[in-house]
C-alpha positions, 0 to 999 in steps of 0.5 A: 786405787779406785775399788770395783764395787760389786752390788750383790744379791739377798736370796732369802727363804723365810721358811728356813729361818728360825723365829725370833722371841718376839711377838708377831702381829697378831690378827686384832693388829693386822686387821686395822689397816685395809688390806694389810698383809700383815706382817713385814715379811710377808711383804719385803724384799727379799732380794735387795742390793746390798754392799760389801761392809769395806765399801766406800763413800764413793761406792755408795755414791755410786749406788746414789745414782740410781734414783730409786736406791735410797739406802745402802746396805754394808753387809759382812757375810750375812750380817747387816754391818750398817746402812747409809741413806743419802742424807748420810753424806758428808761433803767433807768426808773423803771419797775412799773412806770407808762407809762404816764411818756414816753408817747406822742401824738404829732407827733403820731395820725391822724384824720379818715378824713385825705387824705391818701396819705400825711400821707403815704409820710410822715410816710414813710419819717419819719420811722413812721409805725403806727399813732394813729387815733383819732377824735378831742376830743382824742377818739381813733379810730383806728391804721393806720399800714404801712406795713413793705415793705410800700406798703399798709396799714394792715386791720382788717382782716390781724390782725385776720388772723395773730392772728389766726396762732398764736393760731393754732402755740401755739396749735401745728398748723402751724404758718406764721408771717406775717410783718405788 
């Protein structure tokens, strides 16, 4: 039986969370980078596209269509389950097994109060555009999106307004992909 994915929402006020033990950026840090925020919560997503942790390879294929999801988000209540990238499928692996099987945080999350410049350096180094941004109990936060020509981070407003050609494109309206 072919499950209805539903790709839900993160809504998240950082004001209400409470801070990690580790050290944030400090200033010395953030000021070696031109125009840098600082630090990643200042900049992520803070409502991304995340699954239910029970979805399947099907599902997060189907997120794969959209050319600018490039990674897939299993979530269990508020907490990040683990994350699929698109280099994570297997041929092999079968359609409705579970997404869990090929999901991973190491190496794929950070945490809000994280000095920007580091992390940019090395998701740039690494070919890594987006990280998943969690606290230090797993909740999911939001997504740090490296823009495609990597010079800057998508924001909120970016998704909503690439979100909203797509409706106008789809109702006969025009449409301009953006990269993120």
């Amino acid at each position: 039986m072919k499950q209805n994915l539903k790709t839900e929402y993160l809504n998240v006020d950082l004001g209400n969370s409470t801070p990690p033990a580790q050290p944030s950026c400090t200033a010395m840090e953030a000021s070696r980078a031109v125009a840098d925020p600082g630090t990643v919560g200042k900049v992520m997503v803070r409502r991304p596209k995340w699954s239910p942790a029970d979805a399947t390879i099907a599902d997060v294929r189907a997120l794969f269509v959209d050319n600018h999801v490039h990674m897939a988000l299993l979530v269990r209540q508020d907490r990040l389950m683990g994350t699929v990238l698109r280099a994570d499928l297997d041929a092999r692996t079968g359609p409705g097994e579970p997404a869990l099987t090929l999901a991973r945080l190491e190496g794929r999350t950070v945490t809000p109060e994280s000095c920007l410049a580091p992390v940019r350096s090395r998701m740039i180094a690494t070919g890594q555009r987006r990280l998943a941004v969690v606290d230090h109990d797993g909740r999911l936060l939001g997504l740090l999106c490296l823009k495609r020509a990597h010079h800057g981070f998508c924001s909120d407003r970016d998704v909503a307004s690439r979100e909203e050609a797509c409706v106008a494109g789809s109702a006969g309206g025009p449409s301009t992909p953006r990269g993120r």
